[in-house]
BALOBA-1460 file (C-alpha; in Angstrom, 3 decimals):
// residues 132
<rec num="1" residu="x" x="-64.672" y="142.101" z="101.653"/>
<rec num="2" residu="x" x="-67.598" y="141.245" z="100.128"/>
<rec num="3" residu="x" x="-68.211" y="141.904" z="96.170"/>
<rec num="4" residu="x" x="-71.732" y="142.997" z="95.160"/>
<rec num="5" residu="x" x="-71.031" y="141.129" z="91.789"/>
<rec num="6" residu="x" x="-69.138" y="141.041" z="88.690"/>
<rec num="7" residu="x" x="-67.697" y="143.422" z="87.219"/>
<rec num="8" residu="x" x="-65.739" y="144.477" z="84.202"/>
<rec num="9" residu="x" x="-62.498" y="143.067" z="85.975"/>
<rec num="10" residu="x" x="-63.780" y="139.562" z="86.874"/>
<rec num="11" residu="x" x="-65.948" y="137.218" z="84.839"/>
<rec num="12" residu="x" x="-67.435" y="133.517" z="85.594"/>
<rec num="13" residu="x" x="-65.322" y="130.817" z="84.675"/>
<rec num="14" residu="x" x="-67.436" y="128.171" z="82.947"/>
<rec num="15" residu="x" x="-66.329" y="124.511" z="81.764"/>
<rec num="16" residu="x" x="-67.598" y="124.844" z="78.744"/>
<rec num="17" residu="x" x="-65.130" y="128.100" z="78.067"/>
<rec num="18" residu="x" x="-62.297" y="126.024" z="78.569"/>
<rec num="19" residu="x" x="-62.262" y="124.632" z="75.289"/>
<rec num="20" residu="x" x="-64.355" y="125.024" z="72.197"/>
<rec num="21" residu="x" x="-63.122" y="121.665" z="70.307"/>
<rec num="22" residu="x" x="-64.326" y="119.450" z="73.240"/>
<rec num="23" residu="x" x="-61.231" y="118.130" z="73.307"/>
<rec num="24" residu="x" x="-59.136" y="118.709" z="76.643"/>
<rec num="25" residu="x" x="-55.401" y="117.526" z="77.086"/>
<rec num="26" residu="x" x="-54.503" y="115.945" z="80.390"/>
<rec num="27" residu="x" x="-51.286" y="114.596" z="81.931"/>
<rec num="28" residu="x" x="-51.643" y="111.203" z="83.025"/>
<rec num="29" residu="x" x="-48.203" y="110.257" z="84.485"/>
<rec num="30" residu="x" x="-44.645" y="111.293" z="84.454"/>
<rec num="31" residu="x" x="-41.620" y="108.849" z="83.961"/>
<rec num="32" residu="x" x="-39.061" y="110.930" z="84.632"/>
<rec num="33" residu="x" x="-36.769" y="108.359" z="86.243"/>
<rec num="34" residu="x" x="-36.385" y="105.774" z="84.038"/>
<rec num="35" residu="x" x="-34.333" y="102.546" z="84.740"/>
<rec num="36" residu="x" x="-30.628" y="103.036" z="82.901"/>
<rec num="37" residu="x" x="-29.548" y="105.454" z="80.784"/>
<rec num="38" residu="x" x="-32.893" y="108.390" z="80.600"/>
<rec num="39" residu="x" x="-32.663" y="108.576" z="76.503"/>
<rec num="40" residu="x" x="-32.812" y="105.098" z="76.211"/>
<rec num="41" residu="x" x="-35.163" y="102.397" z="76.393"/>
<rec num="42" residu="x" x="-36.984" y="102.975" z="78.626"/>
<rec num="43" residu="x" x="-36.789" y="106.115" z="78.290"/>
<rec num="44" residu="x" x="-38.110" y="108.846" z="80.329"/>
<rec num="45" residu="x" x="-41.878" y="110.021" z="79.020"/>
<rec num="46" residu="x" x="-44.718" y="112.041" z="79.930"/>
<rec num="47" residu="x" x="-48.480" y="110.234" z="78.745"/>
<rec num="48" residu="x" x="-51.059" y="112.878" z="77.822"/>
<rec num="49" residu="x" x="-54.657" y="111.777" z="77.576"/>
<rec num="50" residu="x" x="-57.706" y="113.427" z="75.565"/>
<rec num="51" residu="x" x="-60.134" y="113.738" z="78.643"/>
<rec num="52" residu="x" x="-62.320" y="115.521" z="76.217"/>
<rec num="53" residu="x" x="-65.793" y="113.884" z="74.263"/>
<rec num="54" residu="x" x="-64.224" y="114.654" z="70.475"/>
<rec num="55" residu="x" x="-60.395" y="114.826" z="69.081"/>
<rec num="56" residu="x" x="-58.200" y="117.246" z="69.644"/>
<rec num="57" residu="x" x="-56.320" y="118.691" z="67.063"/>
<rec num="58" residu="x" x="-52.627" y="119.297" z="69.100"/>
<rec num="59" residu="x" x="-51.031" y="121.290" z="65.758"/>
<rec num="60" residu="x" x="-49.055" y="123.872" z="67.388"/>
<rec num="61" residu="x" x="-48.824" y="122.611" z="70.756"/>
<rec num="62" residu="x" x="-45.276" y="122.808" z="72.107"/>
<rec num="63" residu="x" x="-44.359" y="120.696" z="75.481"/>
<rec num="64" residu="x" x="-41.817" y="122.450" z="77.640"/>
<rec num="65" residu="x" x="-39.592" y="121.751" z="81.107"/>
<rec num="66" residu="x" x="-38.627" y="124.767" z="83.275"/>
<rec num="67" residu="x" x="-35.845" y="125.664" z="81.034"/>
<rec num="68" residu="x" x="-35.674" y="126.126" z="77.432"/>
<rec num="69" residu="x" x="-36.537" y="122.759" z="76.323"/>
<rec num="70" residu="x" x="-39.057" y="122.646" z="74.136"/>
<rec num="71" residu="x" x="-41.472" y="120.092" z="72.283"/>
<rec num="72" residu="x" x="-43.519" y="120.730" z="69.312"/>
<rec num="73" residu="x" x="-46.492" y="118.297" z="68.438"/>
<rec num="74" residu="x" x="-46.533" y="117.661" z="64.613"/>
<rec num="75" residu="x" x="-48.526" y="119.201" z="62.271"/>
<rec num="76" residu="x" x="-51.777" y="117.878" z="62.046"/>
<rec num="77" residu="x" x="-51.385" y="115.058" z="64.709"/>
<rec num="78" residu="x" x="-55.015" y="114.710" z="66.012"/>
<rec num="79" residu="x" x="-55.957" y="112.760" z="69.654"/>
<rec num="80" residu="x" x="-59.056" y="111.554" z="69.618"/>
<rec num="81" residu="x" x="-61.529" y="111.179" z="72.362"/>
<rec num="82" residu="x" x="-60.185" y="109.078" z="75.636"/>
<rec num="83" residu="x" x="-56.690" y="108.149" z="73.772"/>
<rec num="84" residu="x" x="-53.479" y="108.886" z="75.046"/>
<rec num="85" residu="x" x="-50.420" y="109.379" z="73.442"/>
<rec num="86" residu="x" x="-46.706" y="109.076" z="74.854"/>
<rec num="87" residu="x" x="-43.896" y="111.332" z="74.321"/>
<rec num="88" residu="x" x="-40.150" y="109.872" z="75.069"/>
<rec num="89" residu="x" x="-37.634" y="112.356" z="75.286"/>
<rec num="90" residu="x" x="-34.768" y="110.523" z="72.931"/>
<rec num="91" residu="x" x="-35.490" y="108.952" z="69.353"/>
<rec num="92" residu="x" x="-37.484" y="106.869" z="67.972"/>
<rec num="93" residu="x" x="-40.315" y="106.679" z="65.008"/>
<rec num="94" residu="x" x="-43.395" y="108.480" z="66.061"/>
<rec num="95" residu="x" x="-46.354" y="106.048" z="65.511"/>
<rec num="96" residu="x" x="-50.304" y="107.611" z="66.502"/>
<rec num="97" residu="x" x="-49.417" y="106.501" z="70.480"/>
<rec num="98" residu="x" x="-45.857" y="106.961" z="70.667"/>
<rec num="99" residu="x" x="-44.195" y="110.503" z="69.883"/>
<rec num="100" residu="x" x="-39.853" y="111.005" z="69.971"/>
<rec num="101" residu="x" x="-38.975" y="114.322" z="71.431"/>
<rec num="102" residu="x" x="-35.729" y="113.574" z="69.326"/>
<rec num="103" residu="x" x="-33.316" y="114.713" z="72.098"/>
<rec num="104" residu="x" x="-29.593" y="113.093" z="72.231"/>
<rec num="105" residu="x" x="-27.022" y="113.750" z="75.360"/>
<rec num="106" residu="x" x="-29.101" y="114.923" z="77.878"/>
<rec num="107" residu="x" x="-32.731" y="114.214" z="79.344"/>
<rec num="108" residu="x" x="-35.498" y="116.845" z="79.716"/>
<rec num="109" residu="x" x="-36.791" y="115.387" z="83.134"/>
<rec num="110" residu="x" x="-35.201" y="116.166" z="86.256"/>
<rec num="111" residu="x" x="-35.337" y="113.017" z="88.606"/>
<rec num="112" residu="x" x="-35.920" y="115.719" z="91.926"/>
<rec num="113" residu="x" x="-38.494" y="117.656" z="90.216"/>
<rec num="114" residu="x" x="-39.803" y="119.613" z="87.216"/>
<rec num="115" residu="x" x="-42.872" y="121.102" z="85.946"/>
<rec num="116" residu="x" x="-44.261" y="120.129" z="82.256"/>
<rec num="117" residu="x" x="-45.974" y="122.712" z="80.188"/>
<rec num="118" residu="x" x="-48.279" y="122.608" z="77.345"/>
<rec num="119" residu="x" x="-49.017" y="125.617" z="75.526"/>
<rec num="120" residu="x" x="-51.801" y="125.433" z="72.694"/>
<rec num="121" residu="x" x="-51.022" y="127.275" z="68.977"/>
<rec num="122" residu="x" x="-52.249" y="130.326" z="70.457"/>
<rec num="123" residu="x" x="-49.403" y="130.302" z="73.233"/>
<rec num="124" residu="x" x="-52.014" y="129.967" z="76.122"/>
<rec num="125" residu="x" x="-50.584" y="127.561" z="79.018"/>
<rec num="126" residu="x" x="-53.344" y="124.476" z="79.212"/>
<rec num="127" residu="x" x="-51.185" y="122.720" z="81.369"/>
<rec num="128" residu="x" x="-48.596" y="123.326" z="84.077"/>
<rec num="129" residu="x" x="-48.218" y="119.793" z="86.184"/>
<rec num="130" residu="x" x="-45.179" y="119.416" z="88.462"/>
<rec num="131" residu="x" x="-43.699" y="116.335" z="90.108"/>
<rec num="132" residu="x" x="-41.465" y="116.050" z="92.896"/>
């Protein structure tokens, strides 16, 4: 079918839309098979990146798995432009590159296959990556 042109159901997707900070959050790679024990070091991880031209304030971001497990980026932790930042799934001291998910016993990760999420404070999914 062909559609004469937008309508009240459908409206043009611009870049620009995407995100008013000109920050924009990226996955850059997935660990989630690390050598020995998962919560240790090295532990599994996830490395975001700020693909955007200014920082991006990530208050009230949560990172998530498939199930209930659930991240929450610290107040006021800001990535600027091009940076990336690392979350590890067990505990450690969270530094402006490194972030501890603070998890003990069992990994987030699944070694087969997952998906990460990454909601923004207003609960709108800006990412949803999976791995096999």
């Amino acid at each position: 079918t062909v559609f004469p042109g937008p309508d009240e159901l459908f409206t043009a997707f611009t870049p620009s839309e995407q995100s008013s900070s000109g920050g924009q959050l990226a996955v850059v790679e997935i660990n989630a098979d690390a050598e020995g024990p998962e919560l240790e070091p090295p532990q599994e991880n996830v490395i975001f990146e700020n693909t955007g031209s200014e920082p991006l304030d990530l208050t009230g971001y949560t990172v998530s798995d498939e199930t209930s497990k659930q991240y929450q980026f610290p107040d006021g932790f800001t990535l600027d432009a091009n940076d990336q930042v690392t979350l590890f799934s067990g505990t450690g001291t969270d530094t402006d590159t490194e972030l501890y998910w603070g998890r003990t016993g069992t990994a987030v990760w699944n070694n087969g296959g997952d998906t990460v999420f990454v909601t923004d404070s207003e609960g709108t999914t800006v990412i949803e990556e999976s791995y096999q």
